[in-house]
C-alpha positions as CSV (number, residue, x, y, z in Angstrom):
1,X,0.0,0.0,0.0
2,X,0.8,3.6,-0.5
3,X,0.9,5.7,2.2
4,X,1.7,9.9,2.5
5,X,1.9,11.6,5.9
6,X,-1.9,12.8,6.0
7,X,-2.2,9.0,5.8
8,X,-4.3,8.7,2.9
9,X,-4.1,5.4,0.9
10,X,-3.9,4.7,-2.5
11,X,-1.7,1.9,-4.6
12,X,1.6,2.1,-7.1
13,X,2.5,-1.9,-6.2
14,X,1.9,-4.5,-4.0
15,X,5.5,-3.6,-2.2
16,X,6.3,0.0,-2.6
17,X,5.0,2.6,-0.2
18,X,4.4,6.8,-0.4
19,X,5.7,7.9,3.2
20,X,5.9,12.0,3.1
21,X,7.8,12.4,-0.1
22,X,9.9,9.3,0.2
23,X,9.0,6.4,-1.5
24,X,9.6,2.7,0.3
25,X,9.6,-0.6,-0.5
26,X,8.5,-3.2,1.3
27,X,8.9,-6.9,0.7
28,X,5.9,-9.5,1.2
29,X,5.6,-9.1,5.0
30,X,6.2,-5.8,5.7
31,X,10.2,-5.3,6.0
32,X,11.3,-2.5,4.0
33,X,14.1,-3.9,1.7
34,X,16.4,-1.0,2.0
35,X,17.3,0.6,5.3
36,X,18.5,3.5,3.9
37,X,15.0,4.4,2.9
38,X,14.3,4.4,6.4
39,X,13.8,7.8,8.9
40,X,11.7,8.2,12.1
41,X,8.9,9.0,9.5
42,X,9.0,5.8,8.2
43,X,9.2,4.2,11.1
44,X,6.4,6.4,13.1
45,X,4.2,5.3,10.2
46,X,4.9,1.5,10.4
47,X,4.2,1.8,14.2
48,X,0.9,3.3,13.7
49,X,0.2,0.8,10.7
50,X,1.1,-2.3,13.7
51,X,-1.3,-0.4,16.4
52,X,1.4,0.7,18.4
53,X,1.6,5.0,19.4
54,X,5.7,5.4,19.9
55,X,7.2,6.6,23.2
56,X,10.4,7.0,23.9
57,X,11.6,3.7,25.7
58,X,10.1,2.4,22.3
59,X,12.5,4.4,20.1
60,X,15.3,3.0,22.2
61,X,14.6,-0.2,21.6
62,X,14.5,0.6,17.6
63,X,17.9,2.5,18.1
64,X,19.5,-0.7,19.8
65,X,17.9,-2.8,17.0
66,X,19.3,-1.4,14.5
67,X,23.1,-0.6,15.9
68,X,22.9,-4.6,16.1
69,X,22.2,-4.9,12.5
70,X,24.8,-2.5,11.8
71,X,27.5,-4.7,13.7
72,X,26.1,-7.7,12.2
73,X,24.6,-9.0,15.5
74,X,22.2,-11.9,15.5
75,X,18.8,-10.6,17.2
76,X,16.5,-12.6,19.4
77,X,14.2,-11.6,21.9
78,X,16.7,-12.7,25.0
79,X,19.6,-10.6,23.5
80,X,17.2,-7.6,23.7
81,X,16.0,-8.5,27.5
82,X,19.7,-8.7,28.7
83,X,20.5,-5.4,26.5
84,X,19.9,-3.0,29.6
85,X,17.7,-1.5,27.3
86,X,13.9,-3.2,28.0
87,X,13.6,-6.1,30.1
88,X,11.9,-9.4,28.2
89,X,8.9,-9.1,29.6
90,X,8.9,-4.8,29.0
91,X,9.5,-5.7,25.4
92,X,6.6,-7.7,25.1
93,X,4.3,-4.9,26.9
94,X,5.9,-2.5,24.1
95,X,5.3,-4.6,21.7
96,X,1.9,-7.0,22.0
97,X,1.8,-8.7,18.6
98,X,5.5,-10.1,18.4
99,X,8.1,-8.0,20.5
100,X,10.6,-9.1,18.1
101,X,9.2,-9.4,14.8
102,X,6.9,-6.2,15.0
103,X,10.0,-3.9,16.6
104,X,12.5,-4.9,13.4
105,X,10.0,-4.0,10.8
106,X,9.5,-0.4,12.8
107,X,13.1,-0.1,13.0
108,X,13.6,-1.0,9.2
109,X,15.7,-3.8,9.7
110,X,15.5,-7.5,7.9
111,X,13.4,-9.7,10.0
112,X,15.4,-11.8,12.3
113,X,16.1,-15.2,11.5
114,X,15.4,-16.3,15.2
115,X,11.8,-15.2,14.2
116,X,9.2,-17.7,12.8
């Protein structure tokens, strides 16, 4: 879906999105497939798209997400828990629907391969 930031909806393709004035694309489950199409726009919009209004202890967890993926490190949810960050059971109160799954597509990262 297409999306601008007066959140109106309309379609280009299946996987490319209208966030602002930046376009994003998005494979079959939501990931975008380049991070550098990513911003705190972006991101705010694929929050709001997964239910979930962004405070600040969740835009730490995105930052730690994605200095992982920029060193390469291998995400799961117990890596995040002992992160100093969120504990494991804070990250699933931020977020409901898949702590893991749901924060890597808001931070713009690939989706972890610890997750199913």
């Amino acid at each position: 879906m297409n999306y601008t930031e007066n959140q109106a909806v309309g379609k280009t393709t299946d996987q490319q999105e209208q966030v602002g004035i930046s376009s994003v694309e998005r494979n079959e489950e939501g990931y975008l497939t380049n991070f550098s199409q990513w911003n705190r726009s972006v991101g705010e919009h694929i929050a709001q798209s997964e239910g979930i209004q962004m405070t600040g202890q969740h835009w730490e967890v995105i930052d730690f997400l994605q200095e992982q993926e920029r060193n390469e490190v291998p995400l799961t949810i117990r890596k995040v828990g002992k992160s100093g960050v969120v504990s494991i059971k804070e990250f699933y109160g931020l977020f409901p629907k898949g702590p893991l799954k749901v924060s890597s597509k808001i931070a713009g990262i690939p989706k972890p391969k610890s997750c199913i």
